[in-house]
TORMI-651582 format. One record per residue (C-alpha): x, y, z. Coordinates in steps of 0.2 Angstrom, whole numbers, padded with zeros to 4 digits, always signed. Layout:
<rs>
XYZ;...
</rs>
This chain:
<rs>
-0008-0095-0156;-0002-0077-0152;-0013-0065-0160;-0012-0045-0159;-0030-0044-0150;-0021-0054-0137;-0004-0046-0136;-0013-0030-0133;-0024-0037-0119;-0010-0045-0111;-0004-0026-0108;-0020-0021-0101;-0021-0036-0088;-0008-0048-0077;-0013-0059-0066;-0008-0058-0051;+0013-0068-0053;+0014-0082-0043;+0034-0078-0041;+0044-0063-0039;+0059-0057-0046;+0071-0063-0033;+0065-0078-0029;+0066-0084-0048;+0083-0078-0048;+0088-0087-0033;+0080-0104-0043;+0087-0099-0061;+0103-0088-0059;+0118-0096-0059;+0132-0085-0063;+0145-0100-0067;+0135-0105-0081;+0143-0091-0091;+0162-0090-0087;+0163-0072-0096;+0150-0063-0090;+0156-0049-0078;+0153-0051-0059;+0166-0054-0046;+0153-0067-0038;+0151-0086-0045;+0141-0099-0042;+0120-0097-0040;+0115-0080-0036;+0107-0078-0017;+0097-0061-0013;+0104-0062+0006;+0120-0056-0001;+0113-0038-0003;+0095-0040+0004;+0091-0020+0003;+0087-0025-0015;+0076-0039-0010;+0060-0025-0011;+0064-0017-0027;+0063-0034-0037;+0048-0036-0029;+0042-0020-0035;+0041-0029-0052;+0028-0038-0050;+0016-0028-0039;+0005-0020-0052;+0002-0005-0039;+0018+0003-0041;+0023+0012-0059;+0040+0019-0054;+0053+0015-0044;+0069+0026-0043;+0087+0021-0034;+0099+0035-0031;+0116+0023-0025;+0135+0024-0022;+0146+0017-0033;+0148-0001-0035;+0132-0007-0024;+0129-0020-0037;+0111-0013-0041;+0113-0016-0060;+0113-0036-0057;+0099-0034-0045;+0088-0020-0050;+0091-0020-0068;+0098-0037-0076;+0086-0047-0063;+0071-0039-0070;+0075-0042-0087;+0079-0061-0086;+0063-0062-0076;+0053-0053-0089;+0061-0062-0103;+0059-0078-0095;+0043-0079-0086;+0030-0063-0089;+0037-0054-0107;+0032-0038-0112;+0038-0024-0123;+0058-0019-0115;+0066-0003-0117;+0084+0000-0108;+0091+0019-0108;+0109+0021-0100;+0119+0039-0102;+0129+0037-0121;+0132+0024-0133;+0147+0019-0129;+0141+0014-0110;+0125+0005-0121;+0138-0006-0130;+0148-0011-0117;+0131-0015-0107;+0123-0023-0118;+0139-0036-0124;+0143-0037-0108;+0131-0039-0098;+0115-0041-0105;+0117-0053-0118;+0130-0064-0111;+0119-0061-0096;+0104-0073-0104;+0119-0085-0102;+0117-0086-0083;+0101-0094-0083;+0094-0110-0093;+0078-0102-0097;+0084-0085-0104;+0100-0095-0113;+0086-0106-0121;+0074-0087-0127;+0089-0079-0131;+0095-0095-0143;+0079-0092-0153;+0079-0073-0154;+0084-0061-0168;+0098-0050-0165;+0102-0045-0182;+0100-0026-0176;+0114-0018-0167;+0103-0014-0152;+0087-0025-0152;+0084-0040-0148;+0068-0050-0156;+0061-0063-0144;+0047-0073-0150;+0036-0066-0138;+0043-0046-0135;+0055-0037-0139;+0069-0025-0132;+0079-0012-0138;+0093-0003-0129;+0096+0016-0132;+0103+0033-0126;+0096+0051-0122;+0103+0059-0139;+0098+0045-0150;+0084+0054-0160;+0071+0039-0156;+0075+0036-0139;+0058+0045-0135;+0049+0042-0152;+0047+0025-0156;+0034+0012-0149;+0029+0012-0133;+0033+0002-0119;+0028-0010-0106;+0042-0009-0097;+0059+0003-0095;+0078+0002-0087;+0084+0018-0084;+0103+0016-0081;+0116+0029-0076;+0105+0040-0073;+0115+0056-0069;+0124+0054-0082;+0112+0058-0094;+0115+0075-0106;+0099+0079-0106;+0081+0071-0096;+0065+0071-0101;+0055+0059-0088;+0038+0066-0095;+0045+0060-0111;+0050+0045-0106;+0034+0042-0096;+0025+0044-0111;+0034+0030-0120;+0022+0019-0106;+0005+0026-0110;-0003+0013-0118;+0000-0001-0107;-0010-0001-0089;+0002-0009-0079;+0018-0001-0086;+0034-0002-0075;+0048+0013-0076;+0067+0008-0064;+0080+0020-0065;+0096+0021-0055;+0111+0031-0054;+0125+0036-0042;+0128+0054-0045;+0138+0059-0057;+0154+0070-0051;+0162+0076-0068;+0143+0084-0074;+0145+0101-0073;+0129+0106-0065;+0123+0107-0047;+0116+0093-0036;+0099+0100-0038;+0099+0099-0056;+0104+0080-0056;+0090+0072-0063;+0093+0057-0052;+0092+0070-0036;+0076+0074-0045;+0068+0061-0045;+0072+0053-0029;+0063+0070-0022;+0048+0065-0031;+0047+0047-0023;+0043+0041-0007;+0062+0044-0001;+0063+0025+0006;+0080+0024+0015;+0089+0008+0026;+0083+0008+0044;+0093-0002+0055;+0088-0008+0073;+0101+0001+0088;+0108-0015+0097;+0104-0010+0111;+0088+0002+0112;+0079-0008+0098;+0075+0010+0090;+0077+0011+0071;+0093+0025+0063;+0101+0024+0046;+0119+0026+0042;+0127+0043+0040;+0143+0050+0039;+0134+0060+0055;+0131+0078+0066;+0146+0086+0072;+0147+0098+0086;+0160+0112+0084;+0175+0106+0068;+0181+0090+0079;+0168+0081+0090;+0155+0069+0082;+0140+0067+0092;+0134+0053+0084;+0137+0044+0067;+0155+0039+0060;+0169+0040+0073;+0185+0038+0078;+0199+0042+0092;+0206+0058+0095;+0222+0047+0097;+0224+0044+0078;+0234+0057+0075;+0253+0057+0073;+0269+0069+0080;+0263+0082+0069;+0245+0083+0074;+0239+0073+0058;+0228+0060+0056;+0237+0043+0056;+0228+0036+0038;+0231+0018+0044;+0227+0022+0063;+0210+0030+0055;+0207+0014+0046;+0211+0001+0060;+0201+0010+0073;+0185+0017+0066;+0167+0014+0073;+0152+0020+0072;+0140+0030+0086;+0120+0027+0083;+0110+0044+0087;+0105+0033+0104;+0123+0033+0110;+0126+0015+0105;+0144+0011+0098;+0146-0002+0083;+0161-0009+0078;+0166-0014+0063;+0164-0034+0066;+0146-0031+0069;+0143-0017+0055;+0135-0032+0043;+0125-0039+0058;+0116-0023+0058;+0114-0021+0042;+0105-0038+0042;+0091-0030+0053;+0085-0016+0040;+0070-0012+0031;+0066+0001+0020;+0055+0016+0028;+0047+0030+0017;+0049+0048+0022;+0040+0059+0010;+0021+0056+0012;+0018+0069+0001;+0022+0056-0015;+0012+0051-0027;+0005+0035-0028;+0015+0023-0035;+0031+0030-0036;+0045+0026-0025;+0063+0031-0021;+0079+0023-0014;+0092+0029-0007;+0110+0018-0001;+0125+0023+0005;+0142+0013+0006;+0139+0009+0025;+0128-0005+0020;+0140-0014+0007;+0147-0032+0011;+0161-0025+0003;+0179-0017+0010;+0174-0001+0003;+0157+0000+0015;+0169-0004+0030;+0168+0010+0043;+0186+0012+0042;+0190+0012+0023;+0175+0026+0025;+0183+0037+0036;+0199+0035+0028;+0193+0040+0010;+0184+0056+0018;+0201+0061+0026;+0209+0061+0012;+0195+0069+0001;+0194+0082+0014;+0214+0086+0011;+0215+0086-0007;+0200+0099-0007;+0184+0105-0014;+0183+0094-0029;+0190+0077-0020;+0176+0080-0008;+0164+0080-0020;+0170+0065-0028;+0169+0055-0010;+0151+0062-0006;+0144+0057-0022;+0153+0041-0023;+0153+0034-0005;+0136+0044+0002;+0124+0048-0013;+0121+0065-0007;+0120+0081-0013;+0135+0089-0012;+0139+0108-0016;+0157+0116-0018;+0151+0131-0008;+0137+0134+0001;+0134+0153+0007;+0119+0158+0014;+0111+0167+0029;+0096+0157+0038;+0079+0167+0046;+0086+0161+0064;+0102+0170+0059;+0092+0186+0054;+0080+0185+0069;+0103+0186+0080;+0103+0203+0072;+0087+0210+0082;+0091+0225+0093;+0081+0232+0108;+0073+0247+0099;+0057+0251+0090;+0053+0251+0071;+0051+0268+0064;+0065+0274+0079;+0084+0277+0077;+0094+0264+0085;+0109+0275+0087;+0096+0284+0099;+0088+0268+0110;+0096+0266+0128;+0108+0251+0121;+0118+0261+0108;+0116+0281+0112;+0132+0281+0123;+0140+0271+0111;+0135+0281+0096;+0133+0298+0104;+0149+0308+0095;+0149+0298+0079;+0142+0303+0064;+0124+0296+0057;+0116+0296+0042;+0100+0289+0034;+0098+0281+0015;+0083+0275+0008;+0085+0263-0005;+0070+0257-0019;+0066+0242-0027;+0057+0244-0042;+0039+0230-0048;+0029+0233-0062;+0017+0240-0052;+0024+0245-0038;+0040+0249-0028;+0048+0238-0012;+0056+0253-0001;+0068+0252+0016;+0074+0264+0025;+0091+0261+0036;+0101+0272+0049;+0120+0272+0047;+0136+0277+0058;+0151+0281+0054;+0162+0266+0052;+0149+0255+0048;+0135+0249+0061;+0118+0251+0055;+0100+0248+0061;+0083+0247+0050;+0072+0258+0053;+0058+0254+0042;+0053+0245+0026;+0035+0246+0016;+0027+0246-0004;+0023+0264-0010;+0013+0265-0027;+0021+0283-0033;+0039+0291-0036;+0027+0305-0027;+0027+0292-0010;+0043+0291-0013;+0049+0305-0009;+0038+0311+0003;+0048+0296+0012;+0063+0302+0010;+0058+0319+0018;+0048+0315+0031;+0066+0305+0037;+0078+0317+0031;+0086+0303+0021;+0105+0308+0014;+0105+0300-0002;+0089+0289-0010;+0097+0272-0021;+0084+0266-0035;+0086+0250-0045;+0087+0254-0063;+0087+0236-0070;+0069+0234-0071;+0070+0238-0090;+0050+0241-0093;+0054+0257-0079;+0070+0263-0081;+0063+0279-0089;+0055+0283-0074;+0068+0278-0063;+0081+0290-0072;+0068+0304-0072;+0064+0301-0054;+0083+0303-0052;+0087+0317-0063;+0072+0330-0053;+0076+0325-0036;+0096+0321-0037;+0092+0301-0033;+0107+0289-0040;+0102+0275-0051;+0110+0259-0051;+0112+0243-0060;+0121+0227-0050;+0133+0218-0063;+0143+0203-0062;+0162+0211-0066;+0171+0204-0053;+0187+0217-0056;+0178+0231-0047;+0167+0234-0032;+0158+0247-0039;+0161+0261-0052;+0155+0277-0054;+0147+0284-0073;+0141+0297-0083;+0127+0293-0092;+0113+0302-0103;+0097+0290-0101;+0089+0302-0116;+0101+0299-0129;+0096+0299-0145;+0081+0308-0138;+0073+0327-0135;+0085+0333-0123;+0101+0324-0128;+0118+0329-0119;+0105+0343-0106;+0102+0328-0094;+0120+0319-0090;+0117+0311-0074;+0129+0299-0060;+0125+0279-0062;+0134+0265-0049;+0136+0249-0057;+0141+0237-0043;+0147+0217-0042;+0132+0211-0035;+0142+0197-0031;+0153+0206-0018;+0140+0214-0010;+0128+0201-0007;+0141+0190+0002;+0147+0206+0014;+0128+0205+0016;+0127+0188+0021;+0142+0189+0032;+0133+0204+0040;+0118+0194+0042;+0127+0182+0050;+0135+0190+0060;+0151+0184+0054;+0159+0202+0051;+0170+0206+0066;+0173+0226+0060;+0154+0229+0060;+0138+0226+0067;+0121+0227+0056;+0104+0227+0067;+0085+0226+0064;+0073+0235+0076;+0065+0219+0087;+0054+0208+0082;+0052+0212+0060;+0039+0204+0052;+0040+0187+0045;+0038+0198+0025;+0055+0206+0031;+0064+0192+0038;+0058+0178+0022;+0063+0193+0010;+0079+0197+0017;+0086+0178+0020;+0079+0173+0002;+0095+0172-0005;+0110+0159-0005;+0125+0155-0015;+0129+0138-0022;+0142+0131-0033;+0147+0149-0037;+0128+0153-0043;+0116+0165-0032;+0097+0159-0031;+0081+0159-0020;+0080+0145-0007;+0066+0136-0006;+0051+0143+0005;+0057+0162+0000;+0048+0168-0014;+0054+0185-0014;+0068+0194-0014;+0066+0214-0014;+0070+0217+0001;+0086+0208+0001;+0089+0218-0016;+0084+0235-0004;+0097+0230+0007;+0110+0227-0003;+0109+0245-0011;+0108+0250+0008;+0125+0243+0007;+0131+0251-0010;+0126+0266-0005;+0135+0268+0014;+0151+0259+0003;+0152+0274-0007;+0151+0288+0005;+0163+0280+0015;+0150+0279+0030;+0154+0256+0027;+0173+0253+0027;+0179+0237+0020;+0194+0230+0011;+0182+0220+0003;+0190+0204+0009;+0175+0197+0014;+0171+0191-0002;
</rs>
């Protein structure tokens, strides 16, 4: 007899299973015991089909491992395997407390009708527990001996009711909203608790790859990926659409002939398709006929160390399918295509053939990119004066700015050397703890103009009194895209002592146009004008000044860079010889 002291113990201890996952399914699955249930295969289910999954099912049953999370391309049948597997298995041979989550309720129904419960169907021991379970509720199902209940993220109790032993995360990326701390919680009780979710990504979500919560969690696993042996060397690679070198050569990864291509200097779609291969990083060429033989030989090897224990992450691309779709040449001819129809086609095809992150632009300038700008002069000097550039500078005019980052307790200051027409060279950078230090700054360099950032709301008092003594410009970055920057009148003391004696000139700017000429001046992308550093910055200068990229149309710090004042000096550095005229641009570089 079955009594709660025992049900509650059973979640605090398993023995060891004597059987994993798939290798109850391959003895119990037979998918032609249920004529409608949905699966283009029939006949008794065999895990060689797609052995990738053979680890995860065995995941289930190791009482060491609490999470497991699968980041896949579209149709890689890791429902059946990862999901529905599991669930017969736990119904049939070791039940505990279920719970499935998939993104909305429509994609519960059609699941849970579809799949799950005529899935019960495909095996005589589920068939035979699901004939004597209650169903009267819309999503549970009673057993004799658990229970499950399927749900969504905005169902009010997807996170609030009883706990569970075990839970199916589906459609991951779909989701509206993710809690996984919440979900996490829902296990608390149990010892041995089990959490699987999967997902392709998602291409319609309006959010960035890096706020995909099935990219999130795949980062916080072990990052397991599909390592083949190379035919010939024996050493182990994984399948990649590849490294290029230049716009048209693939040094390794997914190729084919330059020959493809038709009287107009297209690619021949069909010719694509037909003559596609792939290149291993060893130099080893694999044709399509032997793309499964290969495949055969993988094993799943983690690359994050750094993972807690117990969690791990998968990661499958469409090279490893059985499938027409996994074919090198179907590949290569999807991405072509993709790659014609533009941004939002290629999206799609990254996320639905590779699982990888894929963003619509990507704008940023790296530290090796900075540490290109160097010039052969000293910091504190004048570059326009060093051996390199006097001739070159001699009859031009030269002016110096000095541009200030405002902190609660401090200020970020640099100080850069411009010529007419727009080359410049830093000549210095540093903190200063008064406006006093300030100017002393600019004096001792005979600075034309000083910029101060007057966004830094618990200051801007001082920055416009700062302004108003000593003739500085204030000035406030905005996201306007109509204008470059505008010139106003402003009276910081209105309503105050003083109102209407103290009018004085603020710059609002697009901060978005002049961080990307920044970029490209950082780069060195800009063919009208060259931006230097003196050689050799420090490693504060050049972390601070490559802190910033733009992605999917949205500025943010990159990972590594945890601050950006510098960068914020430059861009004023940039504002300021922009409106002098000393920087000319059509602001095409944008």
């Amino acid at each position: 007899m079955r009594t709660k002291t025992t049900t509650l113990l059973s979640g605090l201890y398993h023995p060891a299973p004597k059987i994993n996952v798939w290798k109850w399914a391959e003895s119990n699955v037979d998918f032609s015991l249920e004529p409608r249930y949905e699966t283009p295969l029939h006949g008794a289910y065999s895990a060689n089909f797609l052995p990738m999954w053979k680890e995860i099912q065995e995941n289930f049953t190791d009482l060491a491992i609490r999470e497991q999370w699968i980041i896949k391309n579209s149709r890689a049948g890791a429902s059946e395997n990862c999901l529905l597997n599991p669930l017969r298995y736990t119904v049939a041979v070791a039940p505990k407390s279920t719970q499935y989550i998939s993104g909305d309720e429509l994609s519960v129904k059609r699941f849970f009708d579809k799949r799950i419960k005529l899935g019960f169907g495909c095996s005589a021991a589920t068939q035979a527990k699901y004939k004597d379970a209650s169903t009267d509720a819309k999503y549970d199902i009673v057993f004799p001996d658990m229970d499950l209940v399927a749900t969504w993220p905005k169902n009010k109790m997807a996170f609030k009711q009883t706990g569970y032993e075990l839970i199916l995360a589906d459609e991951v990326s779909t989701w509206p909203s993710f809690s996984s701390d919440m979900m996490r919680k829902r296990t608390d009780t149990y010892r041995y608790s089990h959490i699987c979710g999967l997902s392709s990504p998602d291409p319609q979500a309006k959010r960035s790859s890096d706020e995909d919560p099935i990219f999130i969690e795949f980062e916080g696993g072990d990052q397991r990926y599909w390592n083949m042996k190379d035919p010939k060397t024996g050493n182990r690679f994984k399948f990649a659409m590849g490294v290029s070198k230049g716009k048209e050569e693939t040094v390794w990864g997914l190729k084919w002939p330059a020959t493809c291509k038709n009287s107009n200097g297209e690619w021949d779609l069909d010719a694509v398709e037909k003559n596609a291969y792939y290149v291993t990083p060893d130099g080893t060429r694999i044709n399509e006929k032997n793309r499964w033989k290969v495949v055969m030989t993988g094993r799943w090897v983690p690359e994050n160390v750094d993972a807690p224990n117990g969690v791990r992450s998968y990661h499958i691309n469409s090279f490893y399918m059985p499938f027409k779709s996994g074919s090198f040449g179907h590949i290569a001819k999807e991405f072509l295509k993709a790659k014609h129809k533009g941004a939002e086609a290629l999206k799609i095809f990254v996320y639905e053939y590779l699982a990888e992150k894929c963003y619509e632009t990507k704008v940023e300038a790296t530290d090796d990119e900075l540490s290109g700008r160097e010039a052969n002069y000293l910091r504190g000097a004048r570059f326009s004066e060093s051996a390199d550039f006097k001739k070159q500078y001699e009859k031009l005019v030269k002016v110096r700015y000095l541009t200030v980052d405002v902190q609660k307790l401090h200020f970020w200051w640099l100080l850069r050397e411009w010529v007419d027409g727009g080359d410049s060279g830093l000549m210095n950078f540093g903190h200063a703890a008064t406006w006093q230090e300030i100017e002393d700054i600019a004096n001792e360099n005979e600075v034309q103009r000083v910029l101060v950032d007057a966004g830094y709301a618990e200051r801007a008092m001082e920055v416009y009194e700062y302004c108003l003594e000593y003739q500085a410009w204030p000035t406030m970055g905005v996201t306007e895209k109509a204008i470059p920057f505008r010139k106003c009148l402003i009276d910081p003391f209105e309503g105050k002592r003083g109102q209407g004696e103290n009018n004085i000139i603020q710059y609002t700017f697009n901060t978005d146009i002049f961080k990307m000429m920044l970029t490209n001046l950082v780069k060195g992308d800009s063919k009208e004008h060259h931006w230097y550093t003196y050689a050799h910055p420090e490693r504060d200068y050049v972390r601070q000044v490559a802190s910033e990229r733009k992605r999917d149309g949205v500025w943010e710090m990159r990972p590594g860079h945890p601050h950006n004042h510098l960068w914020d000096c430059e861009v004023l550095q940039l504002l300021a010889a922009t409106i002098e005229g000393v920087f000319r641009s059509k602001f095409d570089e944008k």
